[in-house]
C-alpha positions, 0 to 999 in steps of 0.5 A: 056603438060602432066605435065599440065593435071596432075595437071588439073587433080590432082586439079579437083580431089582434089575440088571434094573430098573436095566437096564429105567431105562438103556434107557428114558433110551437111548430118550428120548434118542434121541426128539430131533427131526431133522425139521420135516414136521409144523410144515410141514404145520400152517404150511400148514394141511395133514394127515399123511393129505394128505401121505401120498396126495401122495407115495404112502405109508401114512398111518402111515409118514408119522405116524411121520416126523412124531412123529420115530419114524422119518425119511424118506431123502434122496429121500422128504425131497427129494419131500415138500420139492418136495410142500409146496413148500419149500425141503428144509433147511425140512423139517430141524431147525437143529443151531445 
């Protein structure tokens, strides 16, 4: 009986971890770059935390757009394009 609950045990372990590696490889996949906002910033000598009172926004929602954790919408892209003064296809990475 023991015997059995270990290898109950061992399997349920074993199904979990491969699980937890499947979704850590989901995960970094999905961690590609879609924007250019910190290049740009830095091109001009810029910061996140200037961005972010330009356009009205929390210095950490602008960070995460710029670690690509999150993207900005259409709009908040449009207004940090007109802010830095580019042209907003600058702002998005090429797909070719």
């Amino acid at each position: 009986m023991k015997s059995c609950l270990f290898l109950l045990y061992f399997r349920f372990n074993f199904i979990y971890l491969q699980l937890k590696i499947q979704l850590n490889m989901t995960n970094n996949q999905q961690s590609e770059n879609y924007n250019r906002i910190k290049v740009v910033l830095v091109e001009q000598g810029k910061t996140s935390r200037w961005l972010a009172e330009q356009i009205g926004k929390q210095e950490n929602t602008v960070s995460r757009w710029c670690l690509n954790k999150v993207q900005p919408s259409l709009p908040q892209l449009t207004e940090i394009a007109r802010v830095l003064d580019v042209d907003v296809r600058t702002l998005i990475c090429p797909t070719k």
